[in-house]
Residue, then its C-alpha position, 0 to 999 in steps of 0.5 A: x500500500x502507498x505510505x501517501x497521506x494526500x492522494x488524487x481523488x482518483x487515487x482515493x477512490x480505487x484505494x476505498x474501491x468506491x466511485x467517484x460519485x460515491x465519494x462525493x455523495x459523502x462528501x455531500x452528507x458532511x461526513x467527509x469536510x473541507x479542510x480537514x479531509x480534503x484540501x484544493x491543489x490550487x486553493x485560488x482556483x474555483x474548479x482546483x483538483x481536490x486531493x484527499x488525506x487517506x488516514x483521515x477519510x479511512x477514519x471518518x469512514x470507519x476503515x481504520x481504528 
C-alpha cells in the first residue's frame, strides 16, 4: 500500500474501491469536510483538483481504528 497521506481523488477512490460519485455523495452528507479531509491543489482556483488525506477519510469512514 502507498505510505501517501494526500492522494488524487482518483487515487482515493480505487484505494476505498468506491466511485467517484460515491465519494462525493459523502462528501455531500458532511461526513467527509473541507479542510480537514480534503484540501484544493490550487486553493485560488474555483474548479482546483481536490486531493484527499487517506488516514483521515479511512477514519471518518470507519476503515481504520
Amino acid at each position: 500500500m502507498s505510505e501517501h497521506l494526500w492522494l488524487t481523488t482518483t487515487e482515493l477512490c480505487s484505494h476505498l474501491a468506491i466511485s467517484r460519485s460515491t465519494l462525493f455523495a459523502i462528501r455531500r452528507s458532511g461526513l467527509l469536510k473541507d479542510g480537514r479531509h480534503l484540501v484544493a491543489k490550487n486553493p485560488t482556483s474555483s474548479r482546483s483538483h481536490l486531493l484527499w488525506h487517506r488516514q483521515r477519510c479511512e477514519l471518518a469512514l470507519g476503515r481504520i481504528s
